[in-house]
C-alpha positions as CSV (number, residue, x, y, z in Angstrom):
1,X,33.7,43.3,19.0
2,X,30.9,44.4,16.6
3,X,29.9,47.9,16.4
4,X,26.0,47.8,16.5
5,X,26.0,51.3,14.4
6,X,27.5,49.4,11.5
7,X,26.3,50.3,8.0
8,X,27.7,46.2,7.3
9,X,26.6,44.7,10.6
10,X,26.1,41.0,10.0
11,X,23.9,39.2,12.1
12,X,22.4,35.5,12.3
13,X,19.3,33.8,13.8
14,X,19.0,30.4,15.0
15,X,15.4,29.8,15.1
16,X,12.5,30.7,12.8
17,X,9.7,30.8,15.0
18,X,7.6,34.0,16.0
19,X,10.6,35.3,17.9
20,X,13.0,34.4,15.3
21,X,11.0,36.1,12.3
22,X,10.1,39.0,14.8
23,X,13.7,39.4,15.4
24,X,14.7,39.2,11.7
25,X,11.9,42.0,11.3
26,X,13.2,44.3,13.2
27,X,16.9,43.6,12.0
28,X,16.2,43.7,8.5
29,X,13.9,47.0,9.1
30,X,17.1,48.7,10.5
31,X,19.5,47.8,7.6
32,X,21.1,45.2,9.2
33,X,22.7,42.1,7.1
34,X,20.8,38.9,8.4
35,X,21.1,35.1,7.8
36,X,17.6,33.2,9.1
37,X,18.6,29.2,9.2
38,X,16.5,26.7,11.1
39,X,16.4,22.7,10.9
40,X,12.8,22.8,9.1
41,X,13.7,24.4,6.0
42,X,9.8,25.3,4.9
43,X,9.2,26.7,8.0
44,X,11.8,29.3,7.6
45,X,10.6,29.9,4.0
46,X,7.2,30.3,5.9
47,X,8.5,32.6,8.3
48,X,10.3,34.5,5.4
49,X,7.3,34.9,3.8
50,X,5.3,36.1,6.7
51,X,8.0,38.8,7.9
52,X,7.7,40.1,3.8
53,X,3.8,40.2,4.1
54,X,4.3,41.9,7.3
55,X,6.5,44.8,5.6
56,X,4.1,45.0,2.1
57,X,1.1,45.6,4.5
58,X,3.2,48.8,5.6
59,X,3.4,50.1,2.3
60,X,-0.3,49.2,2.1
61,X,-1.0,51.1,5.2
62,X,0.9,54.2,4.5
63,X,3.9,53.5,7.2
64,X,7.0,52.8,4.9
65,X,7.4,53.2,1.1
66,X,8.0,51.0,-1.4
67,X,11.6,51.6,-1.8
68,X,12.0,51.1,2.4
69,X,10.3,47.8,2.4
70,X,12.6,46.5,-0.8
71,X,16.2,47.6,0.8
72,X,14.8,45.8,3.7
73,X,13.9,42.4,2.3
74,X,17.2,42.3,0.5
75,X,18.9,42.1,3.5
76,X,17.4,38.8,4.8
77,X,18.2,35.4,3.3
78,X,17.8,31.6,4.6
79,X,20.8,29.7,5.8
80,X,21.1,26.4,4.7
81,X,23.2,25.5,7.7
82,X,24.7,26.8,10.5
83,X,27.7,27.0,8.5
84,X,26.4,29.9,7.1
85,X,27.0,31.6,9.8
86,X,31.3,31.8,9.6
87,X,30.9,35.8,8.9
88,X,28.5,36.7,11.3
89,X,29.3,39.5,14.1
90,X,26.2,38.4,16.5
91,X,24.3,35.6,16.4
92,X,21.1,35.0,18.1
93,X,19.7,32.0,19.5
94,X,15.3,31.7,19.7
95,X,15.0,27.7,19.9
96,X,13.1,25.9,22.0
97,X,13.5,26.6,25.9
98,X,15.2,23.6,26.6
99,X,18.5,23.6,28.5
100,X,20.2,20.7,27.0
101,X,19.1,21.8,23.3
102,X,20.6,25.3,23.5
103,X,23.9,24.1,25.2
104,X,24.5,21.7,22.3
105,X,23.5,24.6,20.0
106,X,26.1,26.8,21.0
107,X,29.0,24.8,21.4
108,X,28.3,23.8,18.2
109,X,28.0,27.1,16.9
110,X,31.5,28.4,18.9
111,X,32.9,25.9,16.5
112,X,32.0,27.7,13.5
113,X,31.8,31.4,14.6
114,X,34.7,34.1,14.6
115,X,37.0,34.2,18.0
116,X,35.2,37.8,18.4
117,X,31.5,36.8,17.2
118,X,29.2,37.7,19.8
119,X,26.4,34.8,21.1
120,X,23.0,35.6,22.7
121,X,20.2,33.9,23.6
122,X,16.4,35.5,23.1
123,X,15.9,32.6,26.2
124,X,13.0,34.4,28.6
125,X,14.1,32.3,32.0
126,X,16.9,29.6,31.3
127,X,20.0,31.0,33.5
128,X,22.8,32.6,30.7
129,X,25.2,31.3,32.5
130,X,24.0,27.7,32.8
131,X,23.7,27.9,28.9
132,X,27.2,29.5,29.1
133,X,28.6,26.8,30.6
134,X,29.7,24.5,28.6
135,X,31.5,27.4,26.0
136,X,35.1,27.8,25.6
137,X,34.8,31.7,25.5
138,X,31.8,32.4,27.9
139,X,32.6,36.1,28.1
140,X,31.0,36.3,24.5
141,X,28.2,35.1,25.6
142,X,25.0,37.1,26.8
143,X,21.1,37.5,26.6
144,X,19.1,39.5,24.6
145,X,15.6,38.7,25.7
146,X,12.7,40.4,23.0
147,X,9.3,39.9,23.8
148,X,6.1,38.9,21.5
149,X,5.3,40.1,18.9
150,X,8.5,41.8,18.4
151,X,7.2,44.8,15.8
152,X,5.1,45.5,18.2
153,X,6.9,45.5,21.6
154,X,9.3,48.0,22.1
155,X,11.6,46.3,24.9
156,X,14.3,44.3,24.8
157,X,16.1,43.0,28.3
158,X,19.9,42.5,27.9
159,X,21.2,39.8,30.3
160,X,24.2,40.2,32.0
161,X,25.6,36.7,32.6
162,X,27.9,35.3,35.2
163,X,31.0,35.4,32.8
164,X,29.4,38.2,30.2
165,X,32.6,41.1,29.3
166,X,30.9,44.7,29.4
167,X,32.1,45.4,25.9
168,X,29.7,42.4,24.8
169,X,26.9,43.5,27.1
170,X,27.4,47.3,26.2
171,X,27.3,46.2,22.3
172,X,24.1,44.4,22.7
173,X,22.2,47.2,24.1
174,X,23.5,49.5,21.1
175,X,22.2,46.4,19.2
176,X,18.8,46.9,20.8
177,X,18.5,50.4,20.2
178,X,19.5,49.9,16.7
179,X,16.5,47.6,16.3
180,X,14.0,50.2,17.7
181,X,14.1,48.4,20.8
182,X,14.5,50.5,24.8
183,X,17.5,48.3,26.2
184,X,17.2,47.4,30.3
185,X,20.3,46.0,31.2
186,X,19.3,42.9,33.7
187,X,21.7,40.5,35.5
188,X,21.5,36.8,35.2
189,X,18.4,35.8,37.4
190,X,15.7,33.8,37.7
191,X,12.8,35.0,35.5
192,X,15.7,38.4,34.6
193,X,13.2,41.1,34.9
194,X,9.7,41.1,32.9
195,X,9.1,37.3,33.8
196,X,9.9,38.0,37.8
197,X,7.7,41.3,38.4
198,X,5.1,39.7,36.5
199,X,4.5,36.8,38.5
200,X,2.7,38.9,41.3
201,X,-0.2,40.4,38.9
202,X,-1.8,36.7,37.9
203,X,-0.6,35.0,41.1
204,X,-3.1,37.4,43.6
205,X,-5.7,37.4,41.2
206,X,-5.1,33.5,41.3
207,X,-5.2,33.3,45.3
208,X,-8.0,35.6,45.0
209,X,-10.2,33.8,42.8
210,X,-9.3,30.2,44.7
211,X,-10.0,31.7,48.2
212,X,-13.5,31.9,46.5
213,X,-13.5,36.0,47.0
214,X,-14.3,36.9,43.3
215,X,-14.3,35.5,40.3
216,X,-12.2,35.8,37.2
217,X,-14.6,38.5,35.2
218,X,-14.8,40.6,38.9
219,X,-10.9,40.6,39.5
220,X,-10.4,41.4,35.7
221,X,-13.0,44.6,35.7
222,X,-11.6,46.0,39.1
223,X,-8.3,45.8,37.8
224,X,-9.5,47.4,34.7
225,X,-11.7,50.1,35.5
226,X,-9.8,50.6,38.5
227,X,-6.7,51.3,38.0
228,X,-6.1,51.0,34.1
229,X,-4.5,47.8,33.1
230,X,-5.3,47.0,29.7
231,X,-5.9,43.4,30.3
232,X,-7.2,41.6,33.8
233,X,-5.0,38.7,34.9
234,X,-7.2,36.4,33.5
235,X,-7.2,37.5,30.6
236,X,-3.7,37.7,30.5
237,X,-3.5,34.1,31.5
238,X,-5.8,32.9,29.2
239,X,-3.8,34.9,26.3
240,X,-0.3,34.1,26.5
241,X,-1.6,30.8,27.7
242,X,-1.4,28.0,31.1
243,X,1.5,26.2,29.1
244,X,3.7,29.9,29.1
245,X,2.9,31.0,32.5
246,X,2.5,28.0,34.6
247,X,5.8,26.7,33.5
248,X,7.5,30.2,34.1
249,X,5.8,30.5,37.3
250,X,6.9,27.5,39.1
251,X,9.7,27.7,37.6
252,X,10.4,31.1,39.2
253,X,9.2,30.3,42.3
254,X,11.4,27.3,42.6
255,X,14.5,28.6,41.7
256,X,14.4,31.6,44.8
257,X,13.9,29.2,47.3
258,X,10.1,29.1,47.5
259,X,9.4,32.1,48.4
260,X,6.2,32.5,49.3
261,X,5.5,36.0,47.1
262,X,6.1,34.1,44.1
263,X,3.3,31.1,45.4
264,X,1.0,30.3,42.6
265,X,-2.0,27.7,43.1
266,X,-3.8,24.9,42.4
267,X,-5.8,26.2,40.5
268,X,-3.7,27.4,37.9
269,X,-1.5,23.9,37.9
270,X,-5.1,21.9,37.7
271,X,-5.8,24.5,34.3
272,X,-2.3,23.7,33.2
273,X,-2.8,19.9,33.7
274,X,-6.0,19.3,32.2
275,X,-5.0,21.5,28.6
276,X,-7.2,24.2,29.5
277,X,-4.0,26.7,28.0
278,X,-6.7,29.4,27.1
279,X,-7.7,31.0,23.7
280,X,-5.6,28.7,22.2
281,X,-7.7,25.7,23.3
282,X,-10.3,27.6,23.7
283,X,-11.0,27.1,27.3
284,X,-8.9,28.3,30.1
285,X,-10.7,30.7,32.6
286,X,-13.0,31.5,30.1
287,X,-14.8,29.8,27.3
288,X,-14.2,31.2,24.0
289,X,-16.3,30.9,20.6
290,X,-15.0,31.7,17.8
291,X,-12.3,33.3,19.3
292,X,-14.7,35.5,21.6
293,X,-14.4,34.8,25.1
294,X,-18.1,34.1,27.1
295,X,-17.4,36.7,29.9
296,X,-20.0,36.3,32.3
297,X,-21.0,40.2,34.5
298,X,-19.0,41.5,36.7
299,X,-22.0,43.5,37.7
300,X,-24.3,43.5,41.2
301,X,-27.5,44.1,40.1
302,X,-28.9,47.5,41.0
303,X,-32.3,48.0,42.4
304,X,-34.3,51.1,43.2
305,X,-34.4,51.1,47.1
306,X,-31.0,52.8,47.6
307,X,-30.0,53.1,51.1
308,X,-31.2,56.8,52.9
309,X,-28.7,56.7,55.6
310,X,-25.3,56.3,56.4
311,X,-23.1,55.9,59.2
312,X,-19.7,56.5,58.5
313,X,-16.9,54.2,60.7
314,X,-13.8,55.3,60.9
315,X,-13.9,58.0,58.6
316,X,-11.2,60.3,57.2
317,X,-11.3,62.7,54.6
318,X,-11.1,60.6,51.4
319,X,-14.0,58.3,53.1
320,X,-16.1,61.5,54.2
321,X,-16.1,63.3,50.8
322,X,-17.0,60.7,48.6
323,X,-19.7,59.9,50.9
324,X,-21.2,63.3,51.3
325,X,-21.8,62.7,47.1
326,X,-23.8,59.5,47.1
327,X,-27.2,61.9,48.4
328,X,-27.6,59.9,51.9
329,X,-27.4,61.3,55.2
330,X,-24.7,61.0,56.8
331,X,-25.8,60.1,60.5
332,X,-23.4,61.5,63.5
333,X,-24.3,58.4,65.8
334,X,-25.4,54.8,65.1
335,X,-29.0,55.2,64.7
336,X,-28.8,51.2,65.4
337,X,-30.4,50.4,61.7
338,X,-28.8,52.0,59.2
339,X,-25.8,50.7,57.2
340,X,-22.3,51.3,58.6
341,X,-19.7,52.0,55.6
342,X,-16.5,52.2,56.1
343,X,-13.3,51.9,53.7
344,X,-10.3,49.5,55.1
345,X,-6.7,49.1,54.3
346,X,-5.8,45.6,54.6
347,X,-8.7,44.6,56.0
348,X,-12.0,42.3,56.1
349,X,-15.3,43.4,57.7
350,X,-14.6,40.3,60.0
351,X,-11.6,42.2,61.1
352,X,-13.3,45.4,61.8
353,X,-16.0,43.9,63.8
354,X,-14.3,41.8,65.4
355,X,-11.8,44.8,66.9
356,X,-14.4,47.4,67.2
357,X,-17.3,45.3,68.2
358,X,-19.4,47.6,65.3
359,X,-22.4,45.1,64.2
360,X,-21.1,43.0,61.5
361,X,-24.8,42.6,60.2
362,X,-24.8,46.6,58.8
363,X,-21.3,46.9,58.0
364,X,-20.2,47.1,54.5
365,X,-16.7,47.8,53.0
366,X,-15.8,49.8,50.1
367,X,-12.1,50.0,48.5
368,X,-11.7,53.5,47.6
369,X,-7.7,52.8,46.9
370,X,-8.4,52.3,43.1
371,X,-10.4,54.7,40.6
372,X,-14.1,54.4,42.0
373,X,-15.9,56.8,39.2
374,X,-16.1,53.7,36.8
375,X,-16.6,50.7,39.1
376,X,-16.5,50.5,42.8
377,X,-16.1,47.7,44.9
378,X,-18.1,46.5,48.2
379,X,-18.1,43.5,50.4
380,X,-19.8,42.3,53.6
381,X,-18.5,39.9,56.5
382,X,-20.0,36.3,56.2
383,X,-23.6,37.2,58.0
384,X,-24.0,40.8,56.8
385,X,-27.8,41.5,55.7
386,X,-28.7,40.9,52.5
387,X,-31.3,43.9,52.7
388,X,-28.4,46.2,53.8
389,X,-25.7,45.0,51.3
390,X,-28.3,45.7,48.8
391,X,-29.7,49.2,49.9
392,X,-26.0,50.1,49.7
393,X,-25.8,48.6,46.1
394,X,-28.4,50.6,45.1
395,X,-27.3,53.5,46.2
396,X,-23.2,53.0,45.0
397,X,-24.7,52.1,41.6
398,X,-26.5,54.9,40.8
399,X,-23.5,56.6,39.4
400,X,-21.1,53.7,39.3
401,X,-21.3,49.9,38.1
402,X,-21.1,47.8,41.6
403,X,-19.0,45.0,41.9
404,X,-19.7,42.4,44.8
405,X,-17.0,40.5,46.4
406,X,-16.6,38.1,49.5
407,X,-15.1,39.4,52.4
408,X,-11.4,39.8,52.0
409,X,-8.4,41.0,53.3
410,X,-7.5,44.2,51.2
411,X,-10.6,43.6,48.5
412,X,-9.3,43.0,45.5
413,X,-7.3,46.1,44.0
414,X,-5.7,46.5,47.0
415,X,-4.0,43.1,47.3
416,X,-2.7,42.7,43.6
417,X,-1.5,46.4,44.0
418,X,0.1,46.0,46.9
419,X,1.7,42.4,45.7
420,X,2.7,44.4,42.1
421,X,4.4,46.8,43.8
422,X,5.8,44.8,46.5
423,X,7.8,42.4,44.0
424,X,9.0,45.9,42.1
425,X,10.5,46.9,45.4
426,X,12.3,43.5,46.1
427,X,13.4,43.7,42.8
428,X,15.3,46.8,43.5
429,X,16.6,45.5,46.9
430,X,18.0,42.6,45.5
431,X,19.9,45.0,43.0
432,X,17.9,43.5,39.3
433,X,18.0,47.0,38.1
434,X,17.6,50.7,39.3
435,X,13.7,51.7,39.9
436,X,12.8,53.4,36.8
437,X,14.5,50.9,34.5
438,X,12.1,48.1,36.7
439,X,9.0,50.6,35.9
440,X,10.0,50.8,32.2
441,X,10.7,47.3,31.9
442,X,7.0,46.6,33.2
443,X,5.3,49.1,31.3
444,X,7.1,48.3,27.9
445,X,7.1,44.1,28.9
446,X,3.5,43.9,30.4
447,X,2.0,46.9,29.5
448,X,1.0,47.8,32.7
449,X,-0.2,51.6,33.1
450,X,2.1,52.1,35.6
451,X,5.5,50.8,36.7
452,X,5.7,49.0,40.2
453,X,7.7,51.4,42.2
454,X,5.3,54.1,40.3
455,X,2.1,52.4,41.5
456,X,3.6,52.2,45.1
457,X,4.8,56.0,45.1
458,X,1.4,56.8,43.3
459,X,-0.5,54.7,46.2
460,X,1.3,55.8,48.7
461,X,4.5,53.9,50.7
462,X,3.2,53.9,53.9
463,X,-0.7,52.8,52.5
464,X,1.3,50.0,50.5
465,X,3.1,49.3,53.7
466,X,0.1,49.0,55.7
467,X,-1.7,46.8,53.3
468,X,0.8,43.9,53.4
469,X,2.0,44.3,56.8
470,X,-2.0,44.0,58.3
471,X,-2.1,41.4,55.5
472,X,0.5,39.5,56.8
473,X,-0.6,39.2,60.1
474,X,-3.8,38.1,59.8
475,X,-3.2,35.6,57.6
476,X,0.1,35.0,59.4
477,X,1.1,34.2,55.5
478,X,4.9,35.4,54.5
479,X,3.3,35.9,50.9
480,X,2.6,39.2,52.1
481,X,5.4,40.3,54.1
482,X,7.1,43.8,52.9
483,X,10.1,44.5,51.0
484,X,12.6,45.6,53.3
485,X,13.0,48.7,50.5
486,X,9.3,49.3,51.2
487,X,9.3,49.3,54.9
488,X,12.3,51.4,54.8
489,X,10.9,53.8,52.6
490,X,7.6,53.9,54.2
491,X,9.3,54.3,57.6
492,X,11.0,57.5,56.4
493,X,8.7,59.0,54.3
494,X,11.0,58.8,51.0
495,X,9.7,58.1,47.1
496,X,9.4,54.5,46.6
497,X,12.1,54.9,44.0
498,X,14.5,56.7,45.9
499,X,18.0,55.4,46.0
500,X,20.7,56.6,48.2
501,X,23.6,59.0,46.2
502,X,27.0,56.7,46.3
């Protein structure tokens, strides 16, 4: 077994595309000893050379010295063949994702390799141990999944196959650290970790866009202003690209059984069929030009006839405060005119009329789950007043940008919250990997601003709870039904992330 500490660590790559040559970076950067081989010989010369422009621009920029950036090229060289690869310790696979490819690949490489010579794959769904099984010596064999652009992302998810000996799995996460990489150990499942809890960010921004709620720029401004993420989903579609996620997403959804929280839509498969991928073709949910996407507002427009009075349904503290700032008065009784605000969990104005009998015409909804100093967000039932939707406009906006949605079941923020966190807490039910390991996982993989189980506990459980479960009836849609760790947690008032001492 290879120590990963080694001052003479040998490694190989198999593979010289942007994972490959991110991998190399990283390996050669931490002194390791590596061999870079793949079939198109000028493409790993390319690669080469891109990984030693990548290091001189260091230098340039004042982040590694000249001496740094020469001990660290010398320790990369092209393989000619995979021959090359007879004194390697570890070898690391980053081909094409194709089943049949990478099985023939390592059974041809077990032929070649040392008895003790560890074999990965940098594979980001295909199941280890269906790649594993056609090996002699499958307890060698594990995942080391890095995600793009290497430099840049600092997490690497170690996968834990069927037949995978804890000595090789324990070496690979010193290998990981080694590389200036945060290790999450993550048994062999579909989508391992990253590519599972990410499903649930796109897909509800999907289903909300296709129900006809929103559209792409409003779902990618709430989510941004309201709660922090660096990208909306569209734009994260749209930049890793219909022919990544679509794939990964059925694929995901299809191997646990169709289950319905992992649902994408037609939408995206219609995107994905017609070769609108995105930037890269430079239409996906947006347009772009020269590289620049045509973003159209996610803005209502604000007038100057703000609305003078308020009545307040259902209020509770949260609702009544932010209220009492807006500079209307806040009537004690329906004055029968005046719009009726009130601030749902799970909810549509449709619902709330239709329980409370409250006129739908006046009533208009505000989510005050996400950040609201930025951007708030506001919707009417179907046959709300035009005049009174606006009045209210005018008077959110005076302090805020105003987004306008459809009625909807939990807005917008609410229901891709809810779903994020959700999936983080079925991800610890089904055992993927202890709660903060999910939440650094998704915050190091995704770059979300929070992990899942961190967004639920910073929510609220039982709000979570109530989200999905109100959700879930109306709809009568399993999509939405709670993690059984959620409803327990909710149920007795624990952290989201609490796990019982063995």
């Amino acid at each position: 077994m290879f120590d990963p500490a080694a001052a003479d660590l040998r490694l190989g790559i198999v593979g010289a595309g942007a994972m490959g040559g991110g991998i190399a970076q990283v390996a050669i950067s931490a002194g390791v000893d590596v061999i870079l081989f793949d079939q198109n010989a000028e493409a790993a010369a390319k690669t080469r050379d891109a990984v030693f422009a990548r290091l001189d621009k260091r230098v340039t920029n004042g982040k590694a010295s000249p001496e740094e950036v020469a001990a660290a090229k010398a320790c990369l060289r092209l393989g000619e063949s995979l021959q090359d690869f007879a004194d390697r310790q570890v070898v690391i696979e980053a081909i094409i994702e194709d089943l049949e490819i990478k099985r023939g690949l390592f059974r041809e490489l077990e032929g070649i390799v040392a008895a003790d010579c560890v074999l990965a794959s940098n594979t980001s769904s295909l199941p280890i141990g269906a790649i594993a099984r056609v090996c002699e010596r499958r307890e060698r064999i594990a995942g080391l999944h890095f995600f793009n652009p290497v430099p840049v992302m600092r997490l690497v998810e170690v996968i834990r196959g069927p037949d995978s000996a804890p000595k090789v799995v324990e070496a690979l996460r010193g290998l990981g650290s080694r590389l200036g990489r945060t290790p999450v150990e993550v048994p062999d499942s579909p989508g391992f970790l990253v590519n599972l809890g990410g499903r649930a960010y796109t897909t509800e921004g999907l289903a909300v866009v296709q129900e006809g709620v929103a559209t792409p720029a409003q779902v990618d401004a709430i989510m941004r202003d309201g709660f922090g993420f660096r990208m909306g989903p569209f734009e994260l579609m749209d930049l890793t690209g219909m022919d990544v996620n679509f794939p990964v997403t059925r694929l995901v959804h299809e191997s646990f059984f169709h289950d319905p929280r992992l649902r994408s839509t037609t939408l995206h498969r219609s995107l994905f069929e017609s070769g609108r991928l995105g930037r890269k073709t430079n239409h996906g949910h947006y347009v772009y030009r020269d590289g620049k996407p045509e973003v159209p507002s996610a803005d209502a427009a604000v007038g100057d006839k703000p609305a003078r009075k308020l009545v307040l349904f259902e209020a509770d503290e949260h609702l009544r405060a932010f209220a009492g700032e807006l500079g209307a008065d806040l009537l004690e009784e329906d004055d029968g005119s005046s719009p009726i605000l009130a601030a749902p969990l799970g909810e549509d104005c449709t619902e709330l009329a239709r329980r409370s009998g409250i006129d739908p015409t006046r009533l208009i909804a505000i989510d005050l789950l996400p950040d609201v100093s930025a951007r708030i967000t506001l919707m009417g039932a179907p046959n709300v007043d035009p005049e009174v939707r606006q009045a209210v406009i005018d008077l959110l906006g005076q302090k805020r940008k105003v987004t306008a949605i459809a009625d909807s079941l939990g807005f917008v923020a609410q229901r891709i919250l809810s779903m994020v966190g959700n999936l983080g807490c079925e991800m610890a039910q089904i055992g993927l990997a202890p709660p903060e390991d999910i939440d650094t996982a998704m915050k190091l993989g995704l770059n979300y601003p929070k992990g899942p189980l961190e967004i639920v506990e910073h929510l609220g459980c039982r709000q979570v709870f109530t989200i999905l479960e109100r959700m879930q009836a109306l709809t009568g849609d399993d999509r939405y039904r709670p993690s059984l760790w959620l409803r327990r947690r909710a149920a007795l008032n624990l952290p989201a992330g609490y796990r019982p001492s063995v």
